[in-house]
C-alpha positions as CSV (number, residue, x, y, z in Angstrom):
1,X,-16.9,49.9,45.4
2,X,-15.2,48.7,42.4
3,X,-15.3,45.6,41.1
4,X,-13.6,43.2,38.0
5,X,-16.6,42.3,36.2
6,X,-15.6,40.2,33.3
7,X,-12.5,41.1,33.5
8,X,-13.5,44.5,33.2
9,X,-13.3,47.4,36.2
10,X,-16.7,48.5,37.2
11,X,-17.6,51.2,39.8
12,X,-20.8,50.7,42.0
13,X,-22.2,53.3,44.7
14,X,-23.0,51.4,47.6
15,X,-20.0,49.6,49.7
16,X,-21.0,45.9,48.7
17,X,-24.3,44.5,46.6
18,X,-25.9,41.1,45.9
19,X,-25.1,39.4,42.6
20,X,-28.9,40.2,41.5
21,X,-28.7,43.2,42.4
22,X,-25.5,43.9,40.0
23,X,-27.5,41.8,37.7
24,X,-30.0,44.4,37.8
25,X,-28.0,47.5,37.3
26,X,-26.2,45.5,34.6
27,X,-29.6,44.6,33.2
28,X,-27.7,40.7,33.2
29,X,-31.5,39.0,32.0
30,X,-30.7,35.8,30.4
31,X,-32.1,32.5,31.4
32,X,-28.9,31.0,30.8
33,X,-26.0,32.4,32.9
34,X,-22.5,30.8,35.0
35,X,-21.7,33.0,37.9
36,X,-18.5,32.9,39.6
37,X,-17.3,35.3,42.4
38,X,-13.9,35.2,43.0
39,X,-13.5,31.6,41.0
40,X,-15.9,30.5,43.4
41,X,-19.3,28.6,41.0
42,X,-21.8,30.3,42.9
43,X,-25.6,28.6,42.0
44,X,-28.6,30.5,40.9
45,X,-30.4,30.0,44.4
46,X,-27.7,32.2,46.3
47,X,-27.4,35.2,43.9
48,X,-29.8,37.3,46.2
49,X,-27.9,36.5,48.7
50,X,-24.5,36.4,48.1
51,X,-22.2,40.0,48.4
52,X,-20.0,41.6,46.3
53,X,-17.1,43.4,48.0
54,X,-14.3,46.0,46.6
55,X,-11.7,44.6,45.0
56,X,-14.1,41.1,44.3
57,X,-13.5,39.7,40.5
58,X,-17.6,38.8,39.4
59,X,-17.8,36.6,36.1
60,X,-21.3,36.7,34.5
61,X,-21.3,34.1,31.7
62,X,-24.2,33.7,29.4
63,X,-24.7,30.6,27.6
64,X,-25.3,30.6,23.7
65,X,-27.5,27.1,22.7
66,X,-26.2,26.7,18.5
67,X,-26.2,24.2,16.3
């Protein structure tokens, strides 16, 4: 499948993943982290279960704390 990840064209194996499992590949480990599928806010609890399908657009955003 391929994907726009951050804006960015990504190519995967398998036909559709889980955001944690992209996450994984990606090695996406911050505590901190927006994730939108398709402009859709998707929360934390449904990363393991929510699909990623060809042609989706996944933004991973990871949040920087400053001061």
């Amino acid at each position: 499948m391929t994907i726009t990840l951050n804006n960015r064209k990504e190519t995967f194996p398998p036909a559709e993943m889980s955001i944690a499992q992209i996450m994984n590949v990606k090695q996406f480990h911050f505590k901190m982290l927006i994730v939108k599928l398709n402009g859709k806010l998707i929360p934390r609890e449904s990363w393991t279960l929510t699909l990623v399908r060809d042609a989706d657009r996944l933004d991973i955003i990871h949040l920087v704390s400053g001061g």
